[in-house]
TIZAPA-463479 format. One line per 3 residues: number of its first residue (from 1); their letters; for each residue x, y, z of C-alpha. Coordinates in nm, 2 decimals, always signed. Each point is the difference from the previous one (the first is absolute). Example, Ala and Ser with C-alpha at 12.3 -4.5 7.8 and 13.67 -1.06 7.14 Angstrom:
2
1 = as = +1.23:-0.45:+0.78; +0.14:+0.34:-0.07 .
***
This chain:
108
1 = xxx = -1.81:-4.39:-1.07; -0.19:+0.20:-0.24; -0.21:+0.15:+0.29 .
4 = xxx = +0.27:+0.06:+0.21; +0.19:+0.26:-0.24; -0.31:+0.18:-0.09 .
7 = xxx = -0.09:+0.05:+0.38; +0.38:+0.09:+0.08; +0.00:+0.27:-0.29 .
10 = xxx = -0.34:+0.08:+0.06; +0.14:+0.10:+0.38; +0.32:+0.19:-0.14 .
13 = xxx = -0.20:+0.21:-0.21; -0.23:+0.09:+0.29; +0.25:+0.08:+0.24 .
16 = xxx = +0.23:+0.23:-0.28; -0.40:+0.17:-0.05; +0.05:+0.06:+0.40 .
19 = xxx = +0.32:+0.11:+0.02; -0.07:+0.28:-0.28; -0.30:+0.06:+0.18 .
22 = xxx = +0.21:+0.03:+0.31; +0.24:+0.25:-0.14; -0.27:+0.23:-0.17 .
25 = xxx = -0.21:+0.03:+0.35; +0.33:+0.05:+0.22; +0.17:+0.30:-0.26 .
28 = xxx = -0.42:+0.09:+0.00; +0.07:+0.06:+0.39; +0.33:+0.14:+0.00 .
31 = xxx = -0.14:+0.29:-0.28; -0.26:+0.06:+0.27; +0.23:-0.02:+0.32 .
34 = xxx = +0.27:+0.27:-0.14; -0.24:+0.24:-0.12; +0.04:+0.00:-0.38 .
37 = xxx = -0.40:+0.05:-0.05; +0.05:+0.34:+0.25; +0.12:+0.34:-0.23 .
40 = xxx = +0.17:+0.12:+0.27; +0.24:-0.28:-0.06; +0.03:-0.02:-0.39 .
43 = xxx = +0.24:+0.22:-0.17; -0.10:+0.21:-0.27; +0.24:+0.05:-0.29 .
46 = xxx = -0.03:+0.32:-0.20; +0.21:+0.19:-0.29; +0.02:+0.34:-0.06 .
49 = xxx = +0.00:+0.16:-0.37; +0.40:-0.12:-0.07; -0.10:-0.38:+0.10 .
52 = xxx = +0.27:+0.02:+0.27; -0.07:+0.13:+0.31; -0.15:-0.26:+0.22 .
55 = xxx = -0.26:+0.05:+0.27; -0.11:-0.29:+0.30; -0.21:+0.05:+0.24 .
58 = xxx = +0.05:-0.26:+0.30; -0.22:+0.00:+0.33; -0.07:+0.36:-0.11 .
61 = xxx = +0.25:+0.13:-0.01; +0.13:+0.15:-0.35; +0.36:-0.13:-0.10 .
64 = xxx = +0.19:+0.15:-0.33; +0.28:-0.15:-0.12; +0.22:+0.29:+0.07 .
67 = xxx = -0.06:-0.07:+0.38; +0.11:-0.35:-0.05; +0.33:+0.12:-0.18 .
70 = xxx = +0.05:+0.21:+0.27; -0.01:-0.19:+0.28; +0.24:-0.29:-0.20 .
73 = xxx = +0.23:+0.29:-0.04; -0.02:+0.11:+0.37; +0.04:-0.42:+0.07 .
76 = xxx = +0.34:+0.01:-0.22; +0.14:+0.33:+0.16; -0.03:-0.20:+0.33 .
79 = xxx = +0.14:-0.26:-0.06; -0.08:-0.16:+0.35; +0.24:-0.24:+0.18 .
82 = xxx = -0.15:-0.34:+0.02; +0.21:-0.19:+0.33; -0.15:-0.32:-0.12 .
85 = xxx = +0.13:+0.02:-0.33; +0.36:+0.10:+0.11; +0.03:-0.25:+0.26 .
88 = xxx = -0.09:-0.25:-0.23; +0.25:+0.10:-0.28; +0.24:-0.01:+0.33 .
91 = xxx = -0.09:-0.37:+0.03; +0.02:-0.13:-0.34; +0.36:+0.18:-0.02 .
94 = xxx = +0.11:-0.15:+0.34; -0.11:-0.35:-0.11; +0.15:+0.03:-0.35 .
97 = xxx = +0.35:+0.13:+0.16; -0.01:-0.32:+0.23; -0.12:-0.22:-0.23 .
100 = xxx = +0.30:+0.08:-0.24; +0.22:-0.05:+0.29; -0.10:-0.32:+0.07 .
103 = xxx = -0.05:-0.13:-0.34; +0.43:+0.20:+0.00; +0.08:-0.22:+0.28 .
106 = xxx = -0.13:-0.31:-0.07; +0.16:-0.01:-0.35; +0.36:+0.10:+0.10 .
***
């Protein structure tokens, strides 16, 4: 019986070892896959003399934050109209109304 646990935990151990093993190589491949090793892809993060203005660089392309406050102000002055989102408040009134008026009619 003896034998049999220590081979049993002696297997557990080496499959968790694989499984770690496992993990490392496949985030190993997904690092190389995406790019993350390539500077073109990395951002780089800079201040300027106040410590607030920050800088990214993206596929080469420079980004400031001020053209990122921009554009989420030109997003919020839009205001788009989502049909999906409206038809589906549309719904969820329309069943609550008839709900109520079953649950109304069945109780009377």
């Amino acid at each position: 019986m003896k034998m049999f646990m220590l081979k049993f935990f002696c297997i557990v151990a080496l499959m968790f070892i694989s499984v770690l093993a496992g993990m490392q190589l496949a985030n190993d491949g997904i690092h190389k896959m995406k790019g993350y090793d390539d500077p073109n892809f990395q951002n780089a993060v800079a201040l300027n003399d106040n410590g607030d203005h920050v800088k990214a660089t993206f596929l080469g392309n420079d980004i400031s934050s001020h053209d990122i406050d921009e554009k989420k102000k030109k997003l919020e002055k839009i205001s788009a109209f989502n049909l999906f989102s409206s038809m589906g408040k549309k719904i969820s009134e329309g069943v609550s109304t008839a709900s109520e008026k079953l649950i109304n009619l069945i109780t009377q």
